[in-house]
N, C-alpha and C positions, 0 to 999 in steps of 0.2 A: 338718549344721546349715544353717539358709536363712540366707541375706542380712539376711532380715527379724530374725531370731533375736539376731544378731552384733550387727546394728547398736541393737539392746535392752540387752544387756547390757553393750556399750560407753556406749552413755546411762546406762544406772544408775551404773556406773564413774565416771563424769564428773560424776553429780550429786552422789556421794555425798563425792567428794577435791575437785569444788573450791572449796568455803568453805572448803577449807584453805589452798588456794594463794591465794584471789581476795581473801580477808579476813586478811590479815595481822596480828600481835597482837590478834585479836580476841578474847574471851569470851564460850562457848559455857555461859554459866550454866541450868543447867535452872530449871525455874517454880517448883522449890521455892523455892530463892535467892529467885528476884525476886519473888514471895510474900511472902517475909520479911522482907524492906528496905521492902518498901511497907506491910506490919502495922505497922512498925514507925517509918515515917515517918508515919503518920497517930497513932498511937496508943505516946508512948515510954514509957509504961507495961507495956506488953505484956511477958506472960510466958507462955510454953507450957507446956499442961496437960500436957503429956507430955515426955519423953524418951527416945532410940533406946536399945534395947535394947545395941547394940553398931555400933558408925561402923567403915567401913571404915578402912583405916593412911592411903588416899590416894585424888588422885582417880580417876585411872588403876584402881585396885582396882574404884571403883564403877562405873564406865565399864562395867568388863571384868564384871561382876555382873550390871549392866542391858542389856548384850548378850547375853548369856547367857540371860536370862530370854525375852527377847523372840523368838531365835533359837528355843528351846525350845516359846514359843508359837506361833511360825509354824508350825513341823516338825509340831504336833498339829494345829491349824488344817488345814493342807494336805495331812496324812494322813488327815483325815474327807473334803476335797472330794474325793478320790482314791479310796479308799474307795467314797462313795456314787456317785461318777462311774462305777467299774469295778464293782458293781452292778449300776447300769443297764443298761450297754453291756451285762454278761453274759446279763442276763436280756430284752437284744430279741433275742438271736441266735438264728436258730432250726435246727429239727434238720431 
């Protein structure tokens, strides 16, 4: 692996732990949350036309649910660029 490589993966590493160390007690609320308090500070009436099917036990659950998802979208995603990319390459080789 290059220099270049190492030192990519050590960034992502770093960007992705340190709001954890750098922001301490902080609340990492997704847009749903902050969606809802602000529908709700404009308007205390509010009531939603709908309700979840089924809420996870915790947050940690959901967390692990929506990395999951995403994880799963990548791995499709980047098996089509790879895919169409090893295509290519196969079909300029020639005999």
């Amino acid at each position: 692996m290059s220099k270049k490589n190492i030192f990519l993966i050590l960034l992502v590493i770093l960007l992705t732990f340190a709001p954890l160390f750098l922001l301490k007690n902080a609340e990492f609320a997704g847009a749903d949350d902050r969606a809802e308090s602000a529908i709700t500070e404009i308007n205390k009436d509010y009531k939603p036309w709908f309700s979840s099917i089924w809420e996870p036990p915790s947050g940690e659950v959901e967390s692990l649910l929506f990395s999951l998802q995403s994880a799963i979208g990548a791995g499709i995603v980047c098996y089509y660029i790879g895919y169409i990319k090893g295509k290519s390459v196969k079909g300029s080789v020639k005999k």
